[in-house]
GUZAVO-45642 format. One line per 4 residues: number of its first residue (from 0); their letters; for each residue x, z, y negated of N, C-alpha, C. Coordinates in nm, 4 decimals. Layout:
N
NUM = a = X/Z/Y/X/Z/Y/X/Z/Y; ...
END
This chain:
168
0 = xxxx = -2.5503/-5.8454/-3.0636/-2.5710/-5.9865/-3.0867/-2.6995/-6.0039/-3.1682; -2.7184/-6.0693/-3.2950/-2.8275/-6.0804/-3.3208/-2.9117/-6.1482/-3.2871; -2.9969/-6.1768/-3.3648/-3.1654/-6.2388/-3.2741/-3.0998/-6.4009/-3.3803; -3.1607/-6.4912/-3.3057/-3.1274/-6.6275/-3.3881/-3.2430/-6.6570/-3.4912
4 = xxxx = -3.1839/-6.6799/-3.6386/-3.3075/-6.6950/-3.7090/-3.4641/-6.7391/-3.7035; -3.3878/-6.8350/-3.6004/-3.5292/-6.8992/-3.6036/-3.6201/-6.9167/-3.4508; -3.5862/-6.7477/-3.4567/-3.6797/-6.6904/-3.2860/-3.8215/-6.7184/-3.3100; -3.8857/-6.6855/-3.2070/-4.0340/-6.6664/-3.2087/-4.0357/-6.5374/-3.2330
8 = xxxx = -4.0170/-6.4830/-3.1734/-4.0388/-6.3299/-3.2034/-3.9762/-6.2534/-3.3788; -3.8870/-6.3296/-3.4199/-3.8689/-6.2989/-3.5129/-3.9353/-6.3374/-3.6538; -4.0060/-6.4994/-3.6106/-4.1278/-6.5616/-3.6596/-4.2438/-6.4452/-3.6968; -4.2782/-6.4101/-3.5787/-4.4597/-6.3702/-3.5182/-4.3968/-6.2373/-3.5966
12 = xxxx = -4.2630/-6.1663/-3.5970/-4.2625/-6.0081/-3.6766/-4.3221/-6.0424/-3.8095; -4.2315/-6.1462/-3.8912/-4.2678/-6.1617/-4.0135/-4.3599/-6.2406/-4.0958; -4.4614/-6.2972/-3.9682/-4.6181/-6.2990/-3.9738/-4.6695/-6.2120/-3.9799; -4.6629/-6.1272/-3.8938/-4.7365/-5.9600/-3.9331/-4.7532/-5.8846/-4.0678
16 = xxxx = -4.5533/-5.9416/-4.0973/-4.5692/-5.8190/-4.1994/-4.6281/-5.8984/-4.3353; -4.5964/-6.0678/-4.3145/-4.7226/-6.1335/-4.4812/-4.8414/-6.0679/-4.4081; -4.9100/-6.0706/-4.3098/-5.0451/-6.0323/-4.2871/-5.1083/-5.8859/-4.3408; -4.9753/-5.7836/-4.2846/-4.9935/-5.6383/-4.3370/-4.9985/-5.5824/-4.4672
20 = xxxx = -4.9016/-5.6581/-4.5075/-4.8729/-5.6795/-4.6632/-5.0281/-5.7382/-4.7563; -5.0365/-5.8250/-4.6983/-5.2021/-5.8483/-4.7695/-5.2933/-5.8292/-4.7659; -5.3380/-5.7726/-4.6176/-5.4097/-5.6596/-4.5820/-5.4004/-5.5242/-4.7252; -5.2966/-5.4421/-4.7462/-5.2712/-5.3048/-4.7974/-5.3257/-5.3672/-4.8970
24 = xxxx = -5.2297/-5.5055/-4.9293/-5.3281/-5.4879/-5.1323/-5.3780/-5.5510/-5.1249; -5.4710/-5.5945/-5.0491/-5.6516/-5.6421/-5.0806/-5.7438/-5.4974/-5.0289; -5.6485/-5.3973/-4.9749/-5.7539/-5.2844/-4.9493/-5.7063/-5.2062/-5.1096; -5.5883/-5.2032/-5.1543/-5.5560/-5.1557/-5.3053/-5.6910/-5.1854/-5.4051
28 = xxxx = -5.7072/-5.3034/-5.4014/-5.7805/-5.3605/-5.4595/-5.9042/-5.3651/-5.4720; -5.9836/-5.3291/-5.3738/-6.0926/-5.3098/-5.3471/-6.1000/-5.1121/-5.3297; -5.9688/-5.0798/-5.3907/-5.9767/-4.9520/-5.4180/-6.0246/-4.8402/-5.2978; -5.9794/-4.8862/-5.1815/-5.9454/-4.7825/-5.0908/-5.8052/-4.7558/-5.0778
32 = xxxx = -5.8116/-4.5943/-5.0208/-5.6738/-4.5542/-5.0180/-5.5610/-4.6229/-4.9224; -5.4283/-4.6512/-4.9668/-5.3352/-4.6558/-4.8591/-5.3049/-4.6287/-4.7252; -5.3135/-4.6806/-4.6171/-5.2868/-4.6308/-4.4799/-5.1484/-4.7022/-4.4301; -5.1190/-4.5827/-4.3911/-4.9923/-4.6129/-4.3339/-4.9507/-4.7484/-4.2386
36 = xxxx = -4.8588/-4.7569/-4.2179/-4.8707/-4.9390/-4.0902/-4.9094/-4.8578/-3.9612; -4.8710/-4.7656/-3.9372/-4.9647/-4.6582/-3.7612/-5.1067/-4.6037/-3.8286; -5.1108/-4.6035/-3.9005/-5.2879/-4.5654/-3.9359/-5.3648/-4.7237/-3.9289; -5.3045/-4.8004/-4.0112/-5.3465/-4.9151/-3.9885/-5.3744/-4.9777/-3.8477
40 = xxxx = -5.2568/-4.9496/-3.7440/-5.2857/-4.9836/-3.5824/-5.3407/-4.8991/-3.5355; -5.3768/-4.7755/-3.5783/-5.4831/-4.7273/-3.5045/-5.6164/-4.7745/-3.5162; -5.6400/-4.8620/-3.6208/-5.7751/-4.9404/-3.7133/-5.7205/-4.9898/-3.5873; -5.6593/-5.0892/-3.5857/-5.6728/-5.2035/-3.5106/-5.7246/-5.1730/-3.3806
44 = xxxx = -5.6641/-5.0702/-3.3224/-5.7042/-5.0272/-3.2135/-5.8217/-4.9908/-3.1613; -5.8904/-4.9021/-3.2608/-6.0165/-4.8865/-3.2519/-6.1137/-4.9762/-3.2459; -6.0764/-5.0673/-3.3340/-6.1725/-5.2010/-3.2864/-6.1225/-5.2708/-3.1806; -6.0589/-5.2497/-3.1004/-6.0296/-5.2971/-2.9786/-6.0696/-5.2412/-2.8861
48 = xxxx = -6.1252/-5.0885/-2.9118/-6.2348/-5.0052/-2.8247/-6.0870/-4.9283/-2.7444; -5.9454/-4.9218/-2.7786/-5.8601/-4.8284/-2.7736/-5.9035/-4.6916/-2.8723; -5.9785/-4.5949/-2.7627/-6.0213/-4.4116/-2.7994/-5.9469/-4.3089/-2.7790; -5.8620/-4.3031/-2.6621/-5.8121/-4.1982/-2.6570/-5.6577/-4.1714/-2.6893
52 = xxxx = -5.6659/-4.0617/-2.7547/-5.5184/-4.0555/-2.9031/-5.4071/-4.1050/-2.7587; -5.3778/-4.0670/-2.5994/-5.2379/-4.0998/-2.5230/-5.3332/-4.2659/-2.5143; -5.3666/-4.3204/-2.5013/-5.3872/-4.4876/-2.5284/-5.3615/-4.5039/-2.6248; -5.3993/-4.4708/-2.7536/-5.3236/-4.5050/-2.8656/-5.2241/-4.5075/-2.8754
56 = xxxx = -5.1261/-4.3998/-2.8494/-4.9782/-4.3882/-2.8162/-4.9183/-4.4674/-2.7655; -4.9428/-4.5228/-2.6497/-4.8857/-4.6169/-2.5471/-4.9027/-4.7569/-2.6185; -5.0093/-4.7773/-2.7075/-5.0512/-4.9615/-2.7109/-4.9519/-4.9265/-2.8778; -4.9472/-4.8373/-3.0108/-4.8846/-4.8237/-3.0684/-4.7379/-4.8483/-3.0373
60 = xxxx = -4.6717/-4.7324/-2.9147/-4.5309/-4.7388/-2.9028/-4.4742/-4.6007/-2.9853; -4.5525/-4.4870/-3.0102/-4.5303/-4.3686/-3.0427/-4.5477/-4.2717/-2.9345; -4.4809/-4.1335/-2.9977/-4.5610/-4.0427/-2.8849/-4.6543/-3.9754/-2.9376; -4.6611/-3.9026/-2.8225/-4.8159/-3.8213/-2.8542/-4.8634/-3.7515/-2.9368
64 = xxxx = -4.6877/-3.7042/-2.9516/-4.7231/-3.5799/-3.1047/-4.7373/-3.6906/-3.2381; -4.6597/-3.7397/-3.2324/-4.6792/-3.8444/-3.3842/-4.8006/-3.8715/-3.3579; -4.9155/-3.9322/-3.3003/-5.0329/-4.0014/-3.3185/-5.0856/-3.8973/-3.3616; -5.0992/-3.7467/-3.2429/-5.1770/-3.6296/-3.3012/-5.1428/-3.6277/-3.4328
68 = xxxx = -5.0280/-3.5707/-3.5586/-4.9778/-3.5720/-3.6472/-5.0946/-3.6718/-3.7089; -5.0511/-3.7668/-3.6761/-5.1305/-3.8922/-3.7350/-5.2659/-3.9228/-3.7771; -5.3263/-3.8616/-3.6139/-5.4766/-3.8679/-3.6229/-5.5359/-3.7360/-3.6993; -5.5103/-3.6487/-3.7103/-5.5607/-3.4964/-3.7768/-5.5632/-3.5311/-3.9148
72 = xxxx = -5.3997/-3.6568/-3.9701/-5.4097/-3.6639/-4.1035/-5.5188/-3.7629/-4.1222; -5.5346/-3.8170/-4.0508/-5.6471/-3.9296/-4.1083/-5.7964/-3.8569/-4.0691; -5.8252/-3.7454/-3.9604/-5.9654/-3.6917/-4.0073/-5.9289/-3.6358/-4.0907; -5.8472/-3.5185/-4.1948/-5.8485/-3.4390/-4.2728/-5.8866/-3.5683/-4.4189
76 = xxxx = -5.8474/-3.7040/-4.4013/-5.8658/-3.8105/-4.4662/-6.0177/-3.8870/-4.4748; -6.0876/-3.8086/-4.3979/-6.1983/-3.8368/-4.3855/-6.1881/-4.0047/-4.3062; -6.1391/-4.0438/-4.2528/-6.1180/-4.1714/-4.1575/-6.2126/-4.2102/-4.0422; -6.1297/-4.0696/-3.9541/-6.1819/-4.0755/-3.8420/-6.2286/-3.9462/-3.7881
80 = xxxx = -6.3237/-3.9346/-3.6775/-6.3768/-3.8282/-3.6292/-6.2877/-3.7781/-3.5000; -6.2574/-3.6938/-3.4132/-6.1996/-3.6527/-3.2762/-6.3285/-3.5806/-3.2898; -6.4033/-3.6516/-3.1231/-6.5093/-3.5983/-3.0616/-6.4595/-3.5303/-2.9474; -6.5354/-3.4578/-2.8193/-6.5425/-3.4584/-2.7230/-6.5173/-3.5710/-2.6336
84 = xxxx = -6.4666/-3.6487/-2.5350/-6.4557/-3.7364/-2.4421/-6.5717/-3.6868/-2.3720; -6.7122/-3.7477/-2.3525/-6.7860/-3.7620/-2.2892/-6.7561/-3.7850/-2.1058; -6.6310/-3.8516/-2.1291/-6.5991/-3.8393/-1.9191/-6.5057/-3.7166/-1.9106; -6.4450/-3.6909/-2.0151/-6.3313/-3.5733/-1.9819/-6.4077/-3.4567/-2.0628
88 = xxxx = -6.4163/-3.3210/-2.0489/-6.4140/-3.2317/-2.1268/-6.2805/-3.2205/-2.2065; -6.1835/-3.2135/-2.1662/-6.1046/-3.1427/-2.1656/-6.0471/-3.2248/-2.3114; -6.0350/-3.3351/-2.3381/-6.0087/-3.4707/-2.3546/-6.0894/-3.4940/-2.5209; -6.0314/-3.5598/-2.6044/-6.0749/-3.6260/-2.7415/-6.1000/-3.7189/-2.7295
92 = xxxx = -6.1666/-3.8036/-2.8233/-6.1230/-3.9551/-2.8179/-6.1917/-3.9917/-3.0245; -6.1262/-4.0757/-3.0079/-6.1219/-4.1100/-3.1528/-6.2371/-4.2005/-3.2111; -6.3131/-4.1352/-3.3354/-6.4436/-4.2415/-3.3971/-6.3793/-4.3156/-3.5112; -6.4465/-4.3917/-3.5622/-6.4267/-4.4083/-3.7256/-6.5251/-4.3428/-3.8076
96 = xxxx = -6.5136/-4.2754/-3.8583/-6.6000/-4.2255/-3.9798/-6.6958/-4.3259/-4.0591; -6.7610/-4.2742/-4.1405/-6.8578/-4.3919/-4.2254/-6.7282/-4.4682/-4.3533; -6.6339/-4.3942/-4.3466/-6.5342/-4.4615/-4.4453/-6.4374/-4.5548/-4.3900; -6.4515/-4.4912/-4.3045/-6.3059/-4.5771/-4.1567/-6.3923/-4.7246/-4.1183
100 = xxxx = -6.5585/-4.7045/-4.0861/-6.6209/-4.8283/-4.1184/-6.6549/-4.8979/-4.1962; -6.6001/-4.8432/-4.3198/-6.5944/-4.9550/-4.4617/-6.4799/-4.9787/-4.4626; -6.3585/-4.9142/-4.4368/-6.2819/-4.9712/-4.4595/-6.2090/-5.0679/-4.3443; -6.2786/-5.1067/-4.2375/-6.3006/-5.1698/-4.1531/-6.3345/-5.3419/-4.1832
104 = xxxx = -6.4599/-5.3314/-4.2142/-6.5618/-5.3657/-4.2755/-6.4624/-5.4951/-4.3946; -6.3767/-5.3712/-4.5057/-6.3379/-5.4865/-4.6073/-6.1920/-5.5225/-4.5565; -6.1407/-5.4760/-4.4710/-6.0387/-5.5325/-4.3690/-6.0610/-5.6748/-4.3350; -6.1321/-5.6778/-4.2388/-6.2306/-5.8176/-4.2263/-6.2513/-5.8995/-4.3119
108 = xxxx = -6.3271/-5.8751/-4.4025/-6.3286/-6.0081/-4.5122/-6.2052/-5.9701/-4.5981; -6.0836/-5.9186/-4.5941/-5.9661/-5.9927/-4.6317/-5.8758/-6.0909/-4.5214; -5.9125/-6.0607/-4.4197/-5.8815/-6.1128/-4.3359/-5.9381/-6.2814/-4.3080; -6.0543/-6.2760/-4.2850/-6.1395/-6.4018/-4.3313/-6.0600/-6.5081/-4.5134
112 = xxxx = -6.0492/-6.4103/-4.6231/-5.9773/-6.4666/-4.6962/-5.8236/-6.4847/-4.6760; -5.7613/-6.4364/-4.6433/-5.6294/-6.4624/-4.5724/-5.6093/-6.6353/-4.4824; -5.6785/-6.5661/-4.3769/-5.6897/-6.7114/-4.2924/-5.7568/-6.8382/-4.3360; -5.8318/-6.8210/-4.4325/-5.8996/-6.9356/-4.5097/-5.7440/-7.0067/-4.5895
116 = xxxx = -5.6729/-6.9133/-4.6321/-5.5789/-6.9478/-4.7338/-5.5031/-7.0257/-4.6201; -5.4418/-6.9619/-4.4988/-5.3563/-7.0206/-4.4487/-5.4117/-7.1621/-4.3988; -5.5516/-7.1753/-4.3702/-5.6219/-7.2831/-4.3520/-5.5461/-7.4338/-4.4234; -5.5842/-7.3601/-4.5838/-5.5677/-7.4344/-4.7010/-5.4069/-7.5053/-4.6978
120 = xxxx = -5.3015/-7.3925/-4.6760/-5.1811/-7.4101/-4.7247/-5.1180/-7.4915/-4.5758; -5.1324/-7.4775/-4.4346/-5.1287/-7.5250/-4.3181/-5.1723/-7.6341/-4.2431; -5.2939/-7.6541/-4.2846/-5.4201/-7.7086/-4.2425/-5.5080/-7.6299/-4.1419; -5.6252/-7.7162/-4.0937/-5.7143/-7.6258/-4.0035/-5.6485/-7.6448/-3.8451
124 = xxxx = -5.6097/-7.7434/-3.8429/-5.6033/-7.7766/-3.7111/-5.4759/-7.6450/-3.6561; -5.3801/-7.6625/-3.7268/-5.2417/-7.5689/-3.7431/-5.2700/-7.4420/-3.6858; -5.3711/-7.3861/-3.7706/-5.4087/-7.2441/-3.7711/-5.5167/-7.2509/-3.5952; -5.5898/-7.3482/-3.5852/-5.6613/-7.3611/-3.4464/-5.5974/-7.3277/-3.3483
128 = xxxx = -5.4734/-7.4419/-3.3770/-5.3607/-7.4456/-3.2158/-5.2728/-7.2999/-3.2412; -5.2427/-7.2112/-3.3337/-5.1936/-7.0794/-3.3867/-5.2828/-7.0017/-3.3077; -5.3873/-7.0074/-3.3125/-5.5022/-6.9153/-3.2725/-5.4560/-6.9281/-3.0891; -5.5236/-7.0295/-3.0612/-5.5467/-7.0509/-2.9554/-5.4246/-7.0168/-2.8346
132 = xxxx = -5.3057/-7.0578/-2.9267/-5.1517/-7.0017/-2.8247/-5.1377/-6.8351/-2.8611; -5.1728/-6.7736/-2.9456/-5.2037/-6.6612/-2.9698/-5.2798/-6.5382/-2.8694; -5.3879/-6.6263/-2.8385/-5.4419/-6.5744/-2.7573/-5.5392/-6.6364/-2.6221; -5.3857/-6.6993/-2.6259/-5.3826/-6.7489/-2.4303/-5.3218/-6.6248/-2.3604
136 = xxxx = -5.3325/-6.6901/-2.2359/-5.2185/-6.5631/-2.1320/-5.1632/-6.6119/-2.1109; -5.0202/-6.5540/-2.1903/-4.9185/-6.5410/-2.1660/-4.8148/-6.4677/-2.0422; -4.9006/-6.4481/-1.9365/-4.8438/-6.4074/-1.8172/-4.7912/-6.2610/-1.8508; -4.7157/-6.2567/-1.6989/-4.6595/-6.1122/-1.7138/-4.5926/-6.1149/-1.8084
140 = xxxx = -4.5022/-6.0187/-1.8259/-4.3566/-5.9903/-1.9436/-4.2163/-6.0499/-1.8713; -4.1402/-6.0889/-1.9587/-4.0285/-6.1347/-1.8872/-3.9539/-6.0302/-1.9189; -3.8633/-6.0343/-1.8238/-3.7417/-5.9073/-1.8490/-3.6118/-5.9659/-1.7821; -3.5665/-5.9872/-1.9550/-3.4564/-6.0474/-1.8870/-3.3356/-5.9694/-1.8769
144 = xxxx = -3.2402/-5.9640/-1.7264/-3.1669/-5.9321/-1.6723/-3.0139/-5.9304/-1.7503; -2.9552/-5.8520/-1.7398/-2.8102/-5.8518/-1.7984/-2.6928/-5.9629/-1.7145; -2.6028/-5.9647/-1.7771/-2.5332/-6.1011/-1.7498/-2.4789/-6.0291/-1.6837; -2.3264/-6.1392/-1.5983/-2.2851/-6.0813/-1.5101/-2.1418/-6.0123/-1.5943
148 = xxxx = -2.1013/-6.0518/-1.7226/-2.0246/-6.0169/-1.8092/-2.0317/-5.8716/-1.8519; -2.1627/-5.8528/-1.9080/-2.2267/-5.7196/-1.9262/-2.1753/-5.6235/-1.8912; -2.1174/-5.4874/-1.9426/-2.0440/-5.3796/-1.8766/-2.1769/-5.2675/-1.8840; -2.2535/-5.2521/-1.9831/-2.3453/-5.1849/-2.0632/-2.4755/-5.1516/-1.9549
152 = xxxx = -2.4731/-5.0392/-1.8920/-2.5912/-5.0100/-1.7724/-2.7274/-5.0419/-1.7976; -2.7842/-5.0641/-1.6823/-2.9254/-5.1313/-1.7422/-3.0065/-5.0292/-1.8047; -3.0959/-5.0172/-1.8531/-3.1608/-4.8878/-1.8792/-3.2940/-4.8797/-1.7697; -3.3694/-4.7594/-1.8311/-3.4857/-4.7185/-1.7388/-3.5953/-4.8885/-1.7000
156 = xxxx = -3.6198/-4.8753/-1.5798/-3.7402/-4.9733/-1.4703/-3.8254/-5.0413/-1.5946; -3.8572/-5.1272/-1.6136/-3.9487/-5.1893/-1.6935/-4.0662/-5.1111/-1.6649; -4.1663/-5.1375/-1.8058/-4.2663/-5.0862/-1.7603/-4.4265/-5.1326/-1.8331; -4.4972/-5.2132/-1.7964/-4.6196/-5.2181/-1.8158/-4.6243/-5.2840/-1.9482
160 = xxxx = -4.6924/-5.3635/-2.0347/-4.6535/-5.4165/-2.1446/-4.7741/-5.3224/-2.2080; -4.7185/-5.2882/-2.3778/-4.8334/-5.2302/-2.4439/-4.9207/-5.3576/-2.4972; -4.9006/-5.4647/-2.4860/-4.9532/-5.6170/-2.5874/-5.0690/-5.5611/-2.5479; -5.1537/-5.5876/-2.6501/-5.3294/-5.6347/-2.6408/-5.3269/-5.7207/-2.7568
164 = xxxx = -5.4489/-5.7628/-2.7060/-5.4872/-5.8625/-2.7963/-5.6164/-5.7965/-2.8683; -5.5712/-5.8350/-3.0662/-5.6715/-5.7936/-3.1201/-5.8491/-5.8237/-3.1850; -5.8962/-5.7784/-3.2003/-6.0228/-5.8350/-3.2211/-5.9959/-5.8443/-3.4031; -5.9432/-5.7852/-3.4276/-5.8903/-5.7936/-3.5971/-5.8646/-5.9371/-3.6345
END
């Protein structure tokens, strides 16, 4: 069954992706390299003070090996650092590099120009009450139940929501 055009959730996806989308080429532009859309949420993450590569995994929605994969390419990218975990030995956890903080850095003020625009094209107030339902609490997760029609088994126990909210 598909999703009805005019979901929220199908809204807020393709908010992301004008957002991601203008994000990449205002970082084009300012002539840093390309990052992938999971290199990019690991940015995000990191400024959310999400360090360790299985937290990354979980708030991403990858596994472990893809992030590793992921994260090695972006230190070999000069991005990010894998230190020691100061509470774990055993354990990494992820820095940004002095480049990963510029490119941080001009993330942000495209971002600032972005939302100015939507300011412009929306109004202010629009983008306020956007903000603000954005990042209310929204309670637990709903999970909604199969009909009684439904032949199709439920799948595995719900579990834990990855949502955070970003500082981006």
């Amino acid at each position: 069954m598909p999703v009805p055009d005019k979901s929220l959730m199908r809204g807020l996806l393709h908010a992301f992706y004008w957002c991601d989308e203008g994000l990449q080429k205002s970082m084009a532009a300012g002539g840093w390299p390309a990052l992938s859309r999971t290199q990019s949420m690991i940015m995000v993450n990191l400024s959310d003070g999400v360090t360790r590569p299985s937290d990354l995994a979980r708030a991403i929605g990858v596994s472990r090996q893809a992030i590793q994969r992921t994260l090695m390419e972006m230190e070999r990218d000069g991005l990010i650092h894998l230190v020691p975990d100061p509470a774990d030995g055993r354990a990494k956890i992820v820095e940004p590099s002095r480049d990963g903080r510029g490119i941080y850095a001009s993330a942000l003020r495209a971002i600032v120009v972005m939302e100015a625009e939507l300011k412009r094209r929306f109004g202010k107030k629009a983008i306020n009450d956007l903000r603000k339902l954005l990042y209310a609490d929204w309670g637990p997760v709903v999970v909604a139940t199969r009909s009684a029609r439904s032949s199709r088994p439920m799948g595995p126990a719900p579990q834990r929501s990855r949502w955070r909210k970003s500082n981006v």
